[in-house]
C-alpha positions in Angstrom: -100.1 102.9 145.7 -103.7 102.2 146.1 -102.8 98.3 146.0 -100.8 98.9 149.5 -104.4 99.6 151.4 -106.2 96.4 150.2 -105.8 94.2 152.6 -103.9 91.0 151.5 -105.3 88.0 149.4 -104.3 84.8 150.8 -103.8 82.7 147.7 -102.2 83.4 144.3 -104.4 85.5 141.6 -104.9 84.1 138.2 -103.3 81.2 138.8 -104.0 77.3 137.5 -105.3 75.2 140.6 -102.9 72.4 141.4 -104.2 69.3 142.5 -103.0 67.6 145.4 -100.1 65.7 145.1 -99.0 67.4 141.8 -96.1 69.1 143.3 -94.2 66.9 145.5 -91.4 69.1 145.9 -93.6 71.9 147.6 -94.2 72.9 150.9 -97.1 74.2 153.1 -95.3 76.4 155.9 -97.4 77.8 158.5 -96.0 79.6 161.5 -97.9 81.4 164.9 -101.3 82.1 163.4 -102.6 84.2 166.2 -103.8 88.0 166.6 -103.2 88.5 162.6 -99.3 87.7 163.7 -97.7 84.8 161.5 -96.9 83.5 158.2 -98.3 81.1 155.7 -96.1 80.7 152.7 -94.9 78.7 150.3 -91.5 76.2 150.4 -89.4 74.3 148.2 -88.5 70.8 148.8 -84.3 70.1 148.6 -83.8 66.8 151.1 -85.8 64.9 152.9 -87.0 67.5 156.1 -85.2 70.8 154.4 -87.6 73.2 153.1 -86.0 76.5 151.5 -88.5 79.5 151.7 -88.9 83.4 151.4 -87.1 85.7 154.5 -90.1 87.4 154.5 -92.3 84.3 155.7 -90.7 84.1 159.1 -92.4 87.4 161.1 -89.6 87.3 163.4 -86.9 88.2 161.6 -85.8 91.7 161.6 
């Protein structure tokens, strides 16, 4: 419960480093970062201009 009141982290904890280029079927998505309203998450790669990510990432969504 306590967790809920930190304010969020905006990288993974504990995890390796990648280095650039390492993961070619990642993605970068960034949406509307303004006023603390937006998303930055990660994607997956499946075709060439199709990245697959969480709902959760778009703020618009219901």
């Amino acid at each position: 419960l306590l967790l809920l009141l930190l304010p969020g982290a905006g990288e993974i904890i504990g995890g390796p480093e990648a280095q650039s280029h390492s993961r070619p079927y990642m993605a970068f998505v960034s949406r509307g970062i303004r006023r603390n309203r937006g998303s930055r998450c990660g994607g997956f790669l499946i075709r060439e201009g199709v990245v697959v990510t969480a709902a959760h990432c778009d703020y618009n969504l219901p």
